[in-house]
The first five atom37 places (N, CA, C, CB, O) and aatype in JSON, in Angstrom:
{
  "aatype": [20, 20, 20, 20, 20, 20, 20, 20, 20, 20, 20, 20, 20, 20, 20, 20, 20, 20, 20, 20, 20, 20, 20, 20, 20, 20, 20, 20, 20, 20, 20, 20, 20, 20, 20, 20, 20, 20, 20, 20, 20, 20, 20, 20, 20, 20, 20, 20, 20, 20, 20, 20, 20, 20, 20, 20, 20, 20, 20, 20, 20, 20, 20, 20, 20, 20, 20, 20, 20, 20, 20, 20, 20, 20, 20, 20, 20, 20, 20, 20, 20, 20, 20, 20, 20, 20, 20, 20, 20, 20, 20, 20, 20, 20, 20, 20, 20, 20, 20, 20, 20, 20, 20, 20, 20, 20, 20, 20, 20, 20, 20, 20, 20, 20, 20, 20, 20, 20, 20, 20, 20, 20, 20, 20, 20, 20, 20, 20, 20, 20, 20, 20, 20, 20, 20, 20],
  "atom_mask": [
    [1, 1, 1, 1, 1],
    [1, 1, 1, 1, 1],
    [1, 1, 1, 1, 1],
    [1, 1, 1, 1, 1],
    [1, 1, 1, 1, 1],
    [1, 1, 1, 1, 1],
    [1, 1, 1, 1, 1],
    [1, 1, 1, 1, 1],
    [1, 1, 1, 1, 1],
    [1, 1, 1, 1, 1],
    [1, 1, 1, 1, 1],
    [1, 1, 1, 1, 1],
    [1, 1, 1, 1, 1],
    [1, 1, 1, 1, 1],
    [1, 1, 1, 1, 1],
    [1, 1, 1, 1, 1],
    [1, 1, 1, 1, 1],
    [1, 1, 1, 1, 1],
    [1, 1, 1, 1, 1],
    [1, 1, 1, 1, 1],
    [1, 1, 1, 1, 1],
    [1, 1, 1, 1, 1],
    [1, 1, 1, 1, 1],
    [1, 1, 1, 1, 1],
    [1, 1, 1, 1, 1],
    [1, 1, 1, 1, 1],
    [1, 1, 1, 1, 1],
    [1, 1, 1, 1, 1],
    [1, 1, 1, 1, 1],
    [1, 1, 1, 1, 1],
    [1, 1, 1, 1, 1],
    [1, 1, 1, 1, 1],
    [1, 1, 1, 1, 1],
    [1, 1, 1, 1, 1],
    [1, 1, 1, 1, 1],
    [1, 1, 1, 1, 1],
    [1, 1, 1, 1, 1],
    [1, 1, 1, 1, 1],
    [1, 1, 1, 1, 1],
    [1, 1, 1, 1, 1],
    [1, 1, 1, 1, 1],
    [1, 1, 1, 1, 1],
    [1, 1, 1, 1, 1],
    [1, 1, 1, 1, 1],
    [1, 1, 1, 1, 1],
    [1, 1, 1, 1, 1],
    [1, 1, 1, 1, 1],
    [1, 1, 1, 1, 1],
    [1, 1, 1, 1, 1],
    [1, 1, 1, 1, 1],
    [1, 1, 1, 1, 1],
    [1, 1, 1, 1, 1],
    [1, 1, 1, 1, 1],
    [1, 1, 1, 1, 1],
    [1, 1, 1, 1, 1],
    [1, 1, 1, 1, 1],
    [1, 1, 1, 1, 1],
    [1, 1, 1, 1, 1],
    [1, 1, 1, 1, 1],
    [1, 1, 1, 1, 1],
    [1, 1, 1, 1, 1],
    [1, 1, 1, 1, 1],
    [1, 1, 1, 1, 1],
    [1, 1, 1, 1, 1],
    [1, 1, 1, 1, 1],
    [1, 1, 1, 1, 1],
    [1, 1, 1, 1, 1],
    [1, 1, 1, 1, 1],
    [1, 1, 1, 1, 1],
    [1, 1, 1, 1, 1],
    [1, 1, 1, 1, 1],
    [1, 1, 1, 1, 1],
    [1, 1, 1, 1, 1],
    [1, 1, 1, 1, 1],
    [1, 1, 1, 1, 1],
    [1, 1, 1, 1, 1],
    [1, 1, 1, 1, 1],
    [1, 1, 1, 1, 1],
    [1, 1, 1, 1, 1],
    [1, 1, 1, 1, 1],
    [1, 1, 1, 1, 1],
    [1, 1, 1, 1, 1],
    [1, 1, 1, 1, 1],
    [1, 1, 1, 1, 1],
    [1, 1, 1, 1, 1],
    [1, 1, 1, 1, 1],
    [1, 1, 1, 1, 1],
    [1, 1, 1, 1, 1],
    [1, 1, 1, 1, 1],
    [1, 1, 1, 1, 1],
    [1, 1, 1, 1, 1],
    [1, 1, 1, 1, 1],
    [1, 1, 1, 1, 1],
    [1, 1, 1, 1, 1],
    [1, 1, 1, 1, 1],
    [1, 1, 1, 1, 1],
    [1, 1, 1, 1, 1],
    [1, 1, 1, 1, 1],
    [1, 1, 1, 1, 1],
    [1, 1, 1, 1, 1],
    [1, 1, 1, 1, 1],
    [1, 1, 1, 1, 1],
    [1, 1, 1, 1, 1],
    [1, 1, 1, 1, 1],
    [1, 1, 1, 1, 1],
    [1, 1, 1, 1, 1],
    [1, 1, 1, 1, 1],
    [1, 1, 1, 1, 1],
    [1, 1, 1, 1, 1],
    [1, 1, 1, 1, 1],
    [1, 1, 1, 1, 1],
    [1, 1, 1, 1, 1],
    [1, 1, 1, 1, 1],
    [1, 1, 1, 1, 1],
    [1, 1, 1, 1, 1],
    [1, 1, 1, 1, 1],
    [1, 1, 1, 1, 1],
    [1, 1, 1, 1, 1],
    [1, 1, 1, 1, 1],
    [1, 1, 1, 1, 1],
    [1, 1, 1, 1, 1],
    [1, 1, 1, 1, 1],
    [1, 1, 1, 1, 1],
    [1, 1, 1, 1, 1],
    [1, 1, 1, 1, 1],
    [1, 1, 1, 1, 1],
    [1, 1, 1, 1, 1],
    [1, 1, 1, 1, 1],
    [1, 1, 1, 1, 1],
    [1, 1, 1, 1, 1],
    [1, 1, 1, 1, 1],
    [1, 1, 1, 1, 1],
    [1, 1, 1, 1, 1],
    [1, 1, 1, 1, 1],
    [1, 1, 1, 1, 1],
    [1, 1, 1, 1, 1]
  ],
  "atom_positions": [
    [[70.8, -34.53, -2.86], [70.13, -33.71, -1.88], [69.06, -32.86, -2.56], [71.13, -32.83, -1.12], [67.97, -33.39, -2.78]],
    [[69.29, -31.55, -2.93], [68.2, -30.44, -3.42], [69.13, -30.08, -4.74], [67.83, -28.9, -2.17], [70.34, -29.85, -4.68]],
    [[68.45, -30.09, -5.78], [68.97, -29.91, -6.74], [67.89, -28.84, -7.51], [69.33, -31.22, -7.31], [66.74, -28.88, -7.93]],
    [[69.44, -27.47, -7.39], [69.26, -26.02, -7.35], [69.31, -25.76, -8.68], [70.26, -25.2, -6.54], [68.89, -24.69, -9.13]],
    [[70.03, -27.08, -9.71], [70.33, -26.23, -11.05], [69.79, -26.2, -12.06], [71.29, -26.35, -11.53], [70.31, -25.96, -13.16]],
    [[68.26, -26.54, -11.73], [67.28, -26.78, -12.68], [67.13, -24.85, -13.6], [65.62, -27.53, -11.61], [67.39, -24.44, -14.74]],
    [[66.53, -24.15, -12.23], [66.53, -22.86, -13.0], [66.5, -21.63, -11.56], [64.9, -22.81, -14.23], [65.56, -21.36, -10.82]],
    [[67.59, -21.19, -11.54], [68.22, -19.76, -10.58], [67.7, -18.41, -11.29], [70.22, -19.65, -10.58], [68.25, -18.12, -12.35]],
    [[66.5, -17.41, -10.73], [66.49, -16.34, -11.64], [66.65, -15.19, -10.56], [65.11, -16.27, -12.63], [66.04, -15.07, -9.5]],
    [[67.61, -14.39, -11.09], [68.09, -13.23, -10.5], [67.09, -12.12, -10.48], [69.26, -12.82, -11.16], [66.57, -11.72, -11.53]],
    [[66.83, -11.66, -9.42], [66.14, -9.88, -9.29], [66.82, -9.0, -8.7], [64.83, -9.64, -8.47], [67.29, -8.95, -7.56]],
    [[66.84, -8.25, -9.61], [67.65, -6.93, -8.89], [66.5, -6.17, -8.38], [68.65, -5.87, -10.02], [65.5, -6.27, -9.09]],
    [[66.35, -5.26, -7.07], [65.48, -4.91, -6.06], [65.7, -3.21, -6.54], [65.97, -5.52, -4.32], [66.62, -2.49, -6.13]],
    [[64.98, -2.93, -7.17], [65.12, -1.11, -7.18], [64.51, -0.21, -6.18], [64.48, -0.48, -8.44], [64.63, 1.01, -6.11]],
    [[63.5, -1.4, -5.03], [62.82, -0.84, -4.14], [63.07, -1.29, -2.49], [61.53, -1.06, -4.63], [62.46, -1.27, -1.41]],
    [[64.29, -1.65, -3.02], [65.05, -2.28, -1.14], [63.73, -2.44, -0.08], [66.41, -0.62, -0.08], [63.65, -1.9, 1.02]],
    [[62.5, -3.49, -0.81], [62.24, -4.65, 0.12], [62.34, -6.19, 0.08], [61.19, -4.53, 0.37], [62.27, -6.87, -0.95]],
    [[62.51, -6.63, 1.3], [62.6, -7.86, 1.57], [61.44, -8.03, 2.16], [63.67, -8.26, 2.25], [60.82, -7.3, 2.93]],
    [[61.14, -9.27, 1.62], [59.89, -10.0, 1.82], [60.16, -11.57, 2.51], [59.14, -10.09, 0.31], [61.11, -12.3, 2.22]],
    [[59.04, -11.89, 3.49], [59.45, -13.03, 4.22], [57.9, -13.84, 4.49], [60.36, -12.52, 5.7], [56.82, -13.24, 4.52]],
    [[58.06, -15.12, 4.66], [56.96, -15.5, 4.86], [57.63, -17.02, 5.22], [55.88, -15.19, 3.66], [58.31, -17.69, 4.43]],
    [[57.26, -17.42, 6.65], [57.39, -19.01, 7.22], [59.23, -18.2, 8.09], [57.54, -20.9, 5.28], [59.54, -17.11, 8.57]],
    [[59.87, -19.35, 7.89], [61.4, -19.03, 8.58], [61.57, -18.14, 7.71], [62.7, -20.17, 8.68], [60.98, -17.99, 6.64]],
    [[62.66, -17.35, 8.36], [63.79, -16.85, 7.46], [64.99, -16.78, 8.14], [63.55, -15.51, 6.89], [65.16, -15.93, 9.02]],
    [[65.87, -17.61, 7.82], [67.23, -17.38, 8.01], [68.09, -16.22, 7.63], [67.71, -18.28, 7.51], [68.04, -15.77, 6.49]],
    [[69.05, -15.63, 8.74], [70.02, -14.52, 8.32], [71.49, -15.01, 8.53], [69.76, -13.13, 9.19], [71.7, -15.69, 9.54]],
    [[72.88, -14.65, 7.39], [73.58, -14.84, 8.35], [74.68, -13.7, 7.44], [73.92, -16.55, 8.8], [74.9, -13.57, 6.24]],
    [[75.15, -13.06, 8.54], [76.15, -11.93, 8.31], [77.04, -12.3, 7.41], [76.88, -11.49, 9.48], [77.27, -13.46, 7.08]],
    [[77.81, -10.91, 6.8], [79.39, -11.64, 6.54], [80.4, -10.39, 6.53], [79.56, -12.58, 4.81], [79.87, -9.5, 5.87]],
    [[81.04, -10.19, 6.79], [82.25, -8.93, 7.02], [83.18, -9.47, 6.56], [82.71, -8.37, 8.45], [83.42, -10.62, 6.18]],
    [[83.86, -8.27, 6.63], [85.45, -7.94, 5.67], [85.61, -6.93, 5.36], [85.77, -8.5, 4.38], [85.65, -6.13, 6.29]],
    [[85.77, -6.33, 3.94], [85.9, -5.5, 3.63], [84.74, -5.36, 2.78], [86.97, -5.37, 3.33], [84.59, -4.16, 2.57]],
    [[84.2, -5.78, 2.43], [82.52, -5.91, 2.06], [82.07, -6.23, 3.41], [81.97, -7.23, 0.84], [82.93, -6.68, 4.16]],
    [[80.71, -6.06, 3.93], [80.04, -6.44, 4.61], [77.96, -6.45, 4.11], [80.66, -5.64, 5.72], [77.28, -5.7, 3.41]],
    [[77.7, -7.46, 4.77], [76.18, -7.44, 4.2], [75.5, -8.2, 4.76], [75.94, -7.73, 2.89], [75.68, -8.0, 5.95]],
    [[74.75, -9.03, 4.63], [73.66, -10.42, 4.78], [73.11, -11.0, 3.58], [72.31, -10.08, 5.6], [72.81, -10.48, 2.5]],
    [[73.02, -12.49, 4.13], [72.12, -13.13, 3.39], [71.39, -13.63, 4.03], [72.46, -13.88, 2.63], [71.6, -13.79, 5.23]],
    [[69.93, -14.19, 3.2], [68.88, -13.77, 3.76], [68.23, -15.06, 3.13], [68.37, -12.25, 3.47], [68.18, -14.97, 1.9]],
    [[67.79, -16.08, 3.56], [66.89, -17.23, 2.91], [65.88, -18.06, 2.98], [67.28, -17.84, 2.75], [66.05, -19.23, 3.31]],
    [[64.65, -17.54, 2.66], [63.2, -17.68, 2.94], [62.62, -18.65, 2.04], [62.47, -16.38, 2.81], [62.87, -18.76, 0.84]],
    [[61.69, -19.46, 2.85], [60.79, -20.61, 2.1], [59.52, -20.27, 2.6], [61.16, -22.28, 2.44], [59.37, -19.54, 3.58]],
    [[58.23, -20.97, 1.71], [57.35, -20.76, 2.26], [57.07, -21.64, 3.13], [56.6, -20.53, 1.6], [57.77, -22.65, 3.01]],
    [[56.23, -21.68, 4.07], [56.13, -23.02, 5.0], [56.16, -24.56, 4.29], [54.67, -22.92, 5.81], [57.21, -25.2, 4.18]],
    [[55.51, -24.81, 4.07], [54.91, -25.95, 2.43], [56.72, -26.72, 2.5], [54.36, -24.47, -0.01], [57.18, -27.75, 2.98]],
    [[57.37, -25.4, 1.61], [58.36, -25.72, 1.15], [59.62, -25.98, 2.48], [58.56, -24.66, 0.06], [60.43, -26.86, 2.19]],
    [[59.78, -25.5, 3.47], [60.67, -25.85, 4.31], [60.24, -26.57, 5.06], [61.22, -25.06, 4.84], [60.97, -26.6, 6.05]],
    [[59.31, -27.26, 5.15], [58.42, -28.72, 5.95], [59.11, -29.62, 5.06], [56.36, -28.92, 5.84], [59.73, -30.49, 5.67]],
    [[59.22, -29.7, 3.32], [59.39, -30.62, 2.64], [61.09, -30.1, 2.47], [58.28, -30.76, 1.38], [61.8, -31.09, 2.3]],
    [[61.61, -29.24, 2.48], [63.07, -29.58, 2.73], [63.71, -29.92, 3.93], [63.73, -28.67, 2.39], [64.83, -30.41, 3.75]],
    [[63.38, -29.81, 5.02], [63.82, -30.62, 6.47], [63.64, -32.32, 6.58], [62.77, -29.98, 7.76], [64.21, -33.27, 7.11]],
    [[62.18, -31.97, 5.48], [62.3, -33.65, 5.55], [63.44, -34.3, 4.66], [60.85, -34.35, 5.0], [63.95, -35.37, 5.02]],
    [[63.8, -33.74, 3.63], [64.63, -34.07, 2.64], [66.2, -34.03, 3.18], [64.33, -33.12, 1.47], [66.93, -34.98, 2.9]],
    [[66.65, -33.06, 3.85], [68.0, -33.0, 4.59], [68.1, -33.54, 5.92], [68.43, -31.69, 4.72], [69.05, -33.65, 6.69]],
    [[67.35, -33.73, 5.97], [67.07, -34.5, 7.77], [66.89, -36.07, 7.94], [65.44, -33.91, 8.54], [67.35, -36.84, 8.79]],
    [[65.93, -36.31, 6.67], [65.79, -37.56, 6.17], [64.8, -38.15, 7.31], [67.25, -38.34, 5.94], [65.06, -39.3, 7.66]],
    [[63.84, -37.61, 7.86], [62.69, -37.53, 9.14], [61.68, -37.02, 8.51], [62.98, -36.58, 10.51], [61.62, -36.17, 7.62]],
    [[60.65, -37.83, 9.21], [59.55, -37.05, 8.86], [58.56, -36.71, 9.98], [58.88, -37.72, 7.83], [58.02, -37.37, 10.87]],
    [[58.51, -35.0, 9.49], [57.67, -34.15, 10.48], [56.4, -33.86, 10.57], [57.99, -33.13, 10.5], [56.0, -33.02, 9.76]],
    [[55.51, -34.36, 11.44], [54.3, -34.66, 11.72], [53.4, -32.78, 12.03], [54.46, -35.92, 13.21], [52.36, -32.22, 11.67]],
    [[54.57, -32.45, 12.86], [54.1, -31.3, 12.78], [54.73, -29.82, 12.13], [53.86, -31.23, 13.91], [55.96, -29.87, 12.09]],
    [[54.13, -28.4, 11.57], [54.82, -27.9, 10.71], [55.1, -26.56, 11.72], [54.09, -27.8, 9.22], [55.06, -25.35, 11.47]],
    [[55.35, -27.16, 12.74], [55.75, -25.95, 14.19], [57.16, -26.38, 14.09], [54.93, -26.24, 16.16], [58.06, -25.67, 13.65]],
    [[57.28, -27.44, 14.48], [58.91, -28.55, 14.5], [59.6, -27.47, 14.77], [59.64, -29.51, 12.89], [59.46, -26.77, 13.77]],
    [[60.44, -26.78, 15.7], [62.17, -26.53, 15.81], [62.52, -27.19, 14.57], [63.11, -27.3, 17.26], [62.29, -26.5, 13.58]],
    [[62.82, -27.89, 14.44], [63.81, -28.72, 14.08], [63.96, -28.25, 12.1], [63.24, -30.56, 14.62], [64.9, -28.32, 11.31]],
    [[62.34, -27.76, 11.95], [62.15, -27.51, 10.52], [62.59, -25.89, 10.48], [60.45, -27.89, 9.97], [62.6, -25.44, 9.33]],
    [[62.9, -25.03, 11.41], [64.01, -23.8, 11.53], [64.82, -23.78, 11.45], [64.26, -23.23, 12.21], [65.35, -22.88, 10.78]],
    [[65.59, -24.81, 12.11], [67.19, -25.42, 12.29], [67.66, -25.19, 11.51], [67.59, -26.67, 12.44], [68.52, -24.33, 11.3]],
    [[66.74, -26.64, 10.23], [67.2, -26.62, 8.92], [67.32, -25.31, 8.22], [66.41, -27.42, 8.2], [68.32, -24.97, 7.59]],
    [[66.59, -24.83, 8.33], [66.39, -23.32, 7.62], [68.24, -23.15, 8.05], [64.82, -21.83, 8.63], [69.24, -23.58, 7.48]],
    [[68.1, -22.54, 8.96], [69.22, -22.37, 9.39], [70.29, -22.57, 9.0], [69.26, -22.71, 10.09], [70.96, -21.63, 8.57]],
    [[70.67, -23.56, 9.02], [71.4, -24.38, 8.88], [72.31, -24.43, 7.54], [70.69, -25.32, 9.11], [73.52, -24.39, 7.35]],
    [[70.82, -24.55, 6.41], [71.38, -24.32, 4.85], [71.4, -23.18, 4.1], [70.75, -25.04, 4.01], [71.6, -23.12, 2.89]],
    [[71.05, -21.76, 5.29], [71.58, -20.54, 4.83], [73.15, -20.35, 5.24], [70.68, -19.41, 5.4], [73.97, -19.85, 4.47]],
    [[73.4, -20.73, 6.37], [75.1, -21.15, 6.96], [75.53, -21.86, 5.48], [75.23, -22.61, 8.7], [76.15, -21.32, 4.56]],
    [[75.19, -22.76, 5.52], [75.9, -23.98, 4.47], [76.2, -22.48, 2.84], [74.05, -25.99, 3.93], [77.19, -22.01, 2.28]],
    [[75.34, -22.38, 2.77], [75.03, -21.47, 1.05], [76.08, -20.15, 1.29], [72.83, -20.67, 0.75], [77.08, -19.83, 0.65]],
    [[75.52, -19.61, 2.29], [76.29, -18.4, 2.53], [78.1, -18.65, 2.33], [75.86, -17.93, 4.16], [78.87, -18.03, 1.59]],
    [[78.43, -20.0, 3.47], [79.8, -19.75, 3.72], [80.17, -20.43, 2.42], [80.47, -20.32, 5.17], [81.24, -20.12, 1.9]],
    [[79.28, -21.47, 1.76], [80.03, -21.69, 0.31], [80.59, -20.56, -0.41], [79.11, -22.26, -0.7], [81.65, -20.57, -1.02]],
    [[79.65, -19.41, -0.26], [79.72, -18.18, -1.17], [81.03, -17.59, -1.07], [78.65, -17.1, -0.82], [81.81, -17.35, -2.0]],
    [[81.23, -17.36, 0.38], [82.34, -16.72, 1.11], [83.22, -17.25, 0.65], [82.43, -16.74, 2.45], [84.04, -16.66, -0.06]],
    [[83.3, -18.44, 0.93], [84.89, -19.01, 0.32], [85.05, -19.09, -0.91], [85.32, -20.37, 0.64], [86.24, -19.19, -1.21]],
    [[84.3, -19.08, -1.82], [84.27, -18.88, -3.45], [84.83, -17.08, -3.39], [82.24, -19.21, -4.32], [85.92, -16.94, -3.94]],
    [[84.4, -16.17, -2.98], [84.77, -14.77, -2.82], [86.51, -14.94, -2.43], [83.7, -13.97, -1.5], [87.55, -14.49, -2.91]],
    [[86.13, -15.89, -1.24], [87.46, -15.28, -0.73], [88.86, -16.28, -1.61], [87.48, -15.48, 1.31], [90.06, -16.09, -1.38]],
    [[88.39, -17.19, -2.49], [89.72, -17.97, -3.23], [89.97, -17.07, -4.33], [89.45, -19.64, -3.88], [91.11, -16.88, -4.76]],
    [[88.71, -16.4, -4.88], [89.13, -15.49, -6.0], [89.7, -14.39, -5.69], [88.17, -15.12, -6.78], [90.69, -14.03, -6.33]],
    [[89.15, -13.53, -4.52], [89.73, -12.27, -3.92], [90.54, -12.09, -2.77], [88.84, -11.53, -3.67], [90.24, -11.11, -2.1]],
    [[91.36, -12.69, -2.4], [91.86, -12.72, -0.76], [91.99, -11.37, -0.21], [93.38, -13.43, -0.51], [91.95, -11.42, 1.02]],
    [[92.12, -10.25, -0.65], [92.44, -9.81, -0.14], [90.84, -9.23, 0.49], [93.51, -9.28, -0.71], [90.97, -8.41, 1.4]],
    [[89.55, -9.51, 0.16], [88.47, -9.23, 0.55], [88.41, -9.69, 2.6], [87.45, -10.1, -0.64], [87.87, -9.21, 3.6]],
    [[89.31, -10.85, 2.26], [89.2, -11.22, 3.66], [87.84, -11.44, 4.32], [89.85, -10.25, 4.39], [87.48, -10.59, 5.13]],
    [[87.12, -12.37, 4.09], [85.61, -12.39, 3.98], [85.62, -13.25, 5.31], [84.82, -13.09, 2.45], [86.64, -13.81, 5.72]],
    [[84.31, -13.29, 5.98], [84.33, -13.93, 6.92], [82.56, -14.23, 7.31], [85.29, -13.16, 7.91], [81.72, -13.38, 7.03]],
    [[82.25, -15.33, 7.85], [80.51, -15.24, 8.28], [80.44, -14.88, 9.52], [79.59, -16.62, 8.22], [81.46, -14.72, 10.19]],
    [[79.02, -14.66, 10.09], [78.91, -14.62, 11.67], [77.33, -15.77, 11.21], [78.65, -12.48, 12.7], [76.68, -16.04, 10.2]],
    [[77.32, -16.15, 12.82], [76.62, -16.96, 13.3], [75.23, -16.69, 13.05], [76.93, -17.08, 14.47], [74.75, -15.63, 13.47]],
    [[74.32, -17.76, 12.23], [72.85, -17.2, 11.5], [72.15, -17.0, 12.81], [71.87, -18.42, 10.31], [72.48, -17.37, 13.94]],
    [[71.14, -16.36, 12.42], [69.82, -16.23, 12.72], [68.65, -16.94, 12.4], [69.61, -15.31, 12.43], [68.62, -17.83, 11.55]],
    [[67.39, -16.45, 13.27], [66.41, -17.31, 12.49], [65.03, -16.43, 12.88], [66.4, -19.11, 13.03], [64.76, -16.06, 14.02]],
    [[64.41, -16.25, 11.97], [63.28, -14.96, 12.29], [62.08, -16.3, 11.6], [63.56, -12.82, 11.06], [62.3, -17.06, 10.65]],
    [[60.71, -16.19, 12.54], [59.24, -16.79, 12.23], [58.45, -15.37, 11.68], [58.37, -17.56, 13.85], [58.32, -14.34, 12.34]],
    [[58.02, -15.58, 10.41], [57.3, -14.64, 10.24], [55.89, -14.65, 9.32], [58.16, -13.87, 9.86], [55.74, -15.68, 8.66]],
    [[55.07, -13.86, 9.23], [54.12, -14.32, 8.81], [53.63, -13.52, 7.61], [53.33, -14.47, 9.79], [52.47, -13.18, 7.83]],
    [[54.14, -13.0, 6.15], [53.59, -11.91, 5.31], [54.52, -10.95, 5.58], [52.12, -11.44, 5.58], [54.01, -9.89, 5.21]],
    [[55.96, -10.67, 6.18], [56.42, -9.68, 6.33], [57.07, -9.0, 5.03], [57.14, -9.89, 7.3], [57.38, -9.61, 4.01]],
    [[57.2, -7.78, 5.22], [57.9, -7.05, 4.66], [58.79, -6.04, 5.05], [57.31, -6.71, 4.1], [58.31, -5.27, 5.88]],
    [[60.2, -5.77, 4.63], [60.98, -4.69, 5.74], [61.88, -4.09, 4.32], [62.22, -5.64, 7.43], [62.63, -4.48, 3.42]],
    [[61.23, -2.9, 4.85], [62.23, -1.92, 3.71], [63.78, -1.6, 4.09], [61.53, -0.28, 3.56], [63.92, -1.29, 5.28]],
    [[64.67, -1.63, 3.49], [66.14, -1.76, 3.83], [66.9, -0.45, 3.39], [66.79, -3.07, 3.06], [66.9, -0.31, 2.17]],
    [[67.65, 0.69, 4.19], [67.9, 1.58, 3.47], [69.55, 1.93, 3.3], [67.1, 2.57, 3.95], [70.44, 1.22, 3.76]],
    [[69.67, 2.67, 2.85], [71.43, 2.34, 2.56], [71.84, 1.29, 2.44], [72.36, 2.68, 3.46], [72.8, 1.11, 3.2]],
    [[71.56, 0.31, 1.74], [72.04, -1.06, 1.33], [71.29, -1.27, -0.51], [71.3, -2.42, 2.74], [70.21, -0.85, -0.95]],
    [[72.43, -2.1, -1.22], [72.18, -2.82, -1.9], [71.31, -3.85, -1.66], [73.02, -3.04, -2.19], [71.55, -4.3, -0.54]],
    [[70.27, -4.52, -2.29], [69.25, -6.05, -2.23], [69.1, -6.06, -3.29], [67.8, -6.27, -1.5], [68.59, -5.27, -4.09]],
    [[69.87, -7.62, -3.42], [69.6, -8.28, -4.54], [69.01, -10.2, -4.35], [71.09, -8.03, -5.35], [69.65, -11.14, -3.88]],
    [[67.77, -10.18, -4.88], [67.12, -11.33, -4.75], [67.05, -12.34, -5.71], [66.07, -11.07, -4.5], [67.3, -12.18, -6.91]],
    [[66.76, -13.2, -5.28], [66.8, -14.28, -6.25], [65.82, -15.41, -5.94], [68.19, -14.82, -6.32], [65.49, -15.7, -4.79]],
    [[65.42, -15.94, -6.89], [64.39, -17.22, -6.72], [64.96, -18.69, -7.33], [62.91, -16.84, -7.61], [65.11, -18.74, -8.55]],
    [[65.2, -19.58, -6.73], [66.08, -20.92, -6.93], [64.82, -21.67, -7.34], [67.01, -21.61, -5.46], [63.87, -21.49, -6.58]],
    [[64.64, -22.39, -8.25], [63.41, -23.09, -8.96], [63.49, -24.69, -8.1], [63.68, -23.2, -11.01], [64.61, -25.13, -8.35]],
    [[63.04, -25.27, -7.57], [63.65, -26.43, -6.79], [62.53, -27.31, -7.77], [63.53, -26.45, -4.74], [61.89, -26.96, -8.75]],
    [[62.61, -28.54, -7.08], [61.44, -29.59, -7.4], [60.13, -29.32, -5.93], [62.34, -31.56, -7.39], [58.9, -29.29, -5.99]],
    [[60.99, -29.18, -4.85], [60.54, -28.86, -3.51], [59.35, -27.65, -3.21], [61.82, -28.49, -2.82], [58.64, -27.67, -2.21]],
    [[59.28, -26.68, -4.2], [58.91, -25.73, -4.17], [60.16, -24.4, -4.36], [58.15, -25.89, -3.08], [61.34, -24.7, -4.21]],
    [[59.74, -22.87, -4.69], [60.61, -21.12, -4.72], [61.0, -21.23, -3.27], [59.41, -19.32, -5.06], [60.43, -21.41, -2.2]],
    [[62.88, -20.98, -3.95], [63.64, -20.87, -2.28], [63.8, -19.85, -2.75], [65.01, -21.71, -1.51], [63.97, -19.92, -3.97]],
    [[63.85, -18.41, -2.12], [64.09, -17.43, -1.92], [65.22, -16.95, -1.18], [63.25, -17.17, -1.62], [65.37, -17.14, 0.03]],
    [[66.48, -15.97, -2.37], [66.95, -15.29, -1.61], [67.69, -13.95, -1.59], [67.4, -15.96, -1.26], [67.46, -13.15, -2.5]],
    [[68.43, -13.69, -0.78], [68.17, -12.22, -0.83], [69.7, -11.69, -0.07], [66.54, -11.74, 0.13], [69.87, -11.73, 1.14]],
    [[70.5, -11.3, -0.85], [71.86, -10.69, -0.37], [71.81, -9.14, -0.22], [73.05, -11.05, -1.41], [71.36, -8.58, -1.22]],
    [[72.11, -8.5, 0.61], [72.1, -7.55, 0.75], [73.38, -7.18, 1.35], [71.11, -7.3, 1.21], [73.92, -7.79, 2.27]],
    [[73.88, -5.95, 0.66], [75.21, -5.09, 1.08], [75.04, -3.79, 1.33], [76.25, -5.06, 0.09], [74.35, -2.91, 0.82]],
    [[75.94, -3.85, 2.36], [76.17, -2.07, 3.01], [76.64, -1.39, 2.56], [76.78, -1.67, 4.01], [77.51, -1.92, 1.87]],
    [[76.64, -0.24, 2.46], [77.37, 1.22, 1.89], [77.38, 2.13, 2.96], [76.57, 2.03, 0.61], [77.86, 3.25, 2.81]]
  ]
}
């Protein structure tokens, strides 16, 4: 499929913004932690990963269908995460809620009382972007 393990580089955010540009997928998670994750492509790049997980090819770069995906493989990433949390920690009791999906164009949104911590996934596809953020 997408092969993430070429090179993952971590940013720690000392200025709690998130930055977005094309989709961005959200999808909650509660327990006893609670937070979001957050996973942005640039257009370019989530045209050429819908085609890649979908195995279709999209004529146009409006497509539903190239959100979905967005969608779709922030669910997939996130709840991997969760259940990696929750085999090591049970008693975290971790859980997802149902993603989101925000179109945006250059945004930026400052986040306050929360931890953000970002990250950039090196693909062949093009920078997947992402961005966990926790509550306090």
């Amino acid at each position: 499929m997408l092969d993430i393990n070429k090179k993952i580089e971590i940013i720690g955010s000392q200025e709690q913004i998130f930055n977005a540009d094309g989709y961005a997928a959200v999808v909650g998670f509660t327990g006893k932690i609670n937070g979001w994750f957050v996973l942005n492509m640039g257009t370019e790049v989530e045209w050429k990963v819908a085609e890649r997980v979908n195995r279709e090819s999209y004529e146009n770069k409006d497509d539903p269908f190239i959100g979905y995906s967005v969608q779709e493989l922030a669910n997939i990433i996130c709840g991997n995460g969760v259940t990696r949390v929750n085999n090591t920690e049970r008693n975290l009791k971790m859980r997802i809620t149902p993603p989101g999906l925000f179109r945006c164009a250059a945004t930026s949104m400052l986040v306050y009382n929360q931890d953000v911590y970002q990250g950039i996934m090196k693909t062949e596809l093009g920078d997947v972007y992402i961005s966990v953020i926790f509550e306090y």
